[in-house]
C-alpha atoms as one frame of an Amber mdcrd trajectory, in Angstrom:
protein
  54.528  10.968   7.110  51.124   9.440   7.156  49.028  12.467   8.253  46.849
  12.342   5.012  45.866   9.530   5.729  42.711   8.615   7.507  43.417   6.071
  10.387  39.547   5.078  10.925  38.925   1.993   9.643  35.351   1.519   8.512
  33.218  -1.431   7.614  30.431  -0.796   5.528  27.125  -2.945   6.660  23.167
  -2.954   5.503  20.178  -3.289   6.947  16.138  -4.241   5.652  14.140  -2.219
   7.552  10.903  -4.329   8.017   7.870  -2.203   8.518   5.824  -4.240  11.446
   2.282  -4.063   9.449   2.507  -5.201   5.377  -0.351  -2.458   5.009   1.351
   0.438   6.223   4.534  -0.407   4.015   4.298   2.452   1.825   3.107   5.047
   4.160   5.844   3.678   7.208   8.698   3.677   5.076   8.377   6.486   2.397
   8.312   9.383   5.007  11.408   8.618   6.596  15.192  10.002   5.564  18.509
   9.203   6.574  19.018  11.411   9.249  15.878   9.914  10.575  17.386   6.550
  10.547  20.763   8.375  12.018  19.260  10.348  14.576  17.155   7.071  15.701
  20.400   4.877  16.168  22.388   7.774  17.978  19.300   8.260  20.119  19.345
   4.287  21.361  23.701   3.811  21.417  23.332   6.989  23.510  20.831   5.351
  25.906  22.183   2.074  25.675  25.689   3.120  25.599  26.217   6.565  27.332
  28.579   9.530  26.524  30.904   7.283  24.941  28.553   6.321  22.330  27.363
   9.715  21.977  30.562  10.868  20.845  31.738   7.944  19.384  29.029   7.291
  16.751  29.463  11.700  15.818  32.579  10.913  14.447  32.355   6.724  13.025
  28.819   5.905  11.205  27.117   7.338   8.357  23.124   6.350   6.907  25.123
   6.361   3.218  21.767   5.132   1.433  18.288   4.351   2.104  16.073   2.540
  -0.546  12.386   3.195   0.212  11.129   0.645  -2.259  13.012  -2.451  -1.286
  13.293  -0.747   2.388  17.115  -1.281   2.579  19.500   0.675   4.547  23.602
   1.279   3.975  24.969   2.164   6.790  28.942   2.952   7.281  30.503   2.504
  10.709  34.343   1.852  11.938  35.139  -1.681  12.531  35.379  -0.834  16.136
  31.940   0.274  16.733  29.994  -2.443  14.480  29.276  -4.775  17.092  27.603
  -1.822  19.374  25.891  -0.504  16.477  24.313  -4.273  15.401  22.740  -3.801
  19.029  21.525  -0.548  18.755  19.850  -1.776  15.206  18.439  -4.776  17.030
  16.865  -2.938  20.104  15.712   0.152  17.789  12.391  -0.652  17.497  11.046
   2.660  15.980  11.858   5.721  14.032  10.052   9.019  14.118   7.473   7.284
  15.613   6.988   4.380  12.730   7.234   0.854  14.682  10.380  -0.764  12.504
  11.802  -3.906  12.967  15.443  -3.922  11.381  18.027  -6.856  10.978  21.098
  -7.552   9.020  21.103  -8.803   5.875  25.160  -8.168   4.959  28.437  -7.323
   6.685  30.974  -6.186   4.139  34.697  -4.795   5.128  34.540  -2.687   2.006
  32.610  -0.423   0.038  32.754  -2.128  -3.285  31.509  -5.329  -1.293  28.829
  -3.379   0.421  27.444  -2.023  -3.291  27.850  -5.324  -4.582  26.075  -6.852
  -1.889  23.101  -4.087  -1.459  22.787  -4.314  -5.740  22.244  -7.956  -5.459
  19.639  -7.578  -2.267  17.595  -4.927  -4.123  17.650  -7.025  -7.248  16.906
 -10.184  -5.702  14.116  -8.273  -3.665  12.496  -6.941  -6.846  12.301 -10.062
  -8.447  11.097 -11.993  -5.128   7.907  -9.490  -5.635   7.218  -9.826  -8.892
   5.014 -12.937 -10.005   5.830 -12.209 -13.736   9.553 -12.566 -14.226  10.066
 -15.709 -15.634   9.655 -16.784 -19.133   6.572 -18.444 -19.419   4.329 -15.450
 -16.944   6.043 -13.351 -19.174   4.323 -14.387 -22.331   0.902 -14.472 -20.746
   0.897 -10.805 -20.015  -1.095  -8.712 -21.591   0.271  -5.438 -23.473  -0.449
  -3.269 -20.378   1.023  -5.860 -17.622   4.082  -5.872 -19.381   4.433  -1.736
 -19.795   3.804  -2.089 -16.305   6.500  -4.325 -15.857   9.322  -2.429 -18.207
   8.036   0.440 -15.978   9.354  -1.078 -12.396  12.395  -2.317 -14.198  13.293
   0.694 -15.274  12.728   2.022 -11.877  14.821  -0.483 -10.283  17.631   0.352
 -12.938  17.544   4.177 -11.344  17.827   2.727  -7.760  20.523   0.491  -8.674
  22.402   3.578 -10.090  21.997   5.314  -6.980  23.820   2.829  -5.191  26.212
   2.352  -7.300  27.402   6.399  -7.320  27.256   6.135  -3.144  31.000   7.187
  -2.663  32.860   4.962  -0.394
């Protein structure tokens, strides 16, 4: 028998959560926590949705990560529900009160891919900010600029390990 099992089907997907001001990016995005995030999609499938989406999103999506420095989301929902959930996430518009703008940025059918795929965004994002990561700006530094850098790497290295120990 196939009772130990789980039936549901879920589909991994990510967000970037955009703050709507580039001042207010640390203060917009540092005080809020997954069950923020949750409670703010629940709160807009409910409206947009009804009781069905009320009980449906209780028992198929999870927040699974949220990176405040590169401002990504994992979210985990059941292949049935993505498409409903992708409209929530485009008409949520804040959270706790913090305008956010949110769009997709991957739409993986498996954790592994979803890791792989959030790594490579938070990498990619890290570099993108960084005016020093190429050979020659990195020989120009001075002795502080660079212990400055090594700093943020390292940094990034401890986010990266986060997502990669978020259980499927």
């Amino acid at each position: 028998s196939s009772s130990n099992k789980n039936p549901i089907q879920r589909k991994p997907e990510h967000f970037k959560l955009l703050p709507q001001d580039d001042d207010e990016t640390t203060t917009t995005t540092e005080l809020l926590t997954t069950r923020d995030i949750y409670n703010a999609i629940k709160s807009v499938v409910t409206s947009s949705f009804g009781l069905w989406g009320d009980a449906t999103i209780n028992r198929l999506l999870q927040v699974r990560l949220y990176d405040i420095r590169s401002k990504l989301i994992m979210i985990r929902a059941n292949r049935s529900i993505v498409p409903h959930i992708r409209s929530a996430v485009t008409l949520l518009t804040t959270i706790e009160s913090k305008a956010v703008i949110l769009t997709t940025v991957s739409l993986n059918g498996s954790p592994r891919t979803a890791k792989l795929a959030a790594l490579r965004y938070m990498k990619q994002s890290f570099f993108s900010s960084k005016s020093c990561h190429d050979d020659d700006s990195n020989k120009s530094m001075t002795k502080h600029e660079r212990h400055l850098y090594e700093r943020e790497l390292r940094k990034l290295k401890e986010r990266l390990e986060q997502v990669r120990t978020v259980d499927g």
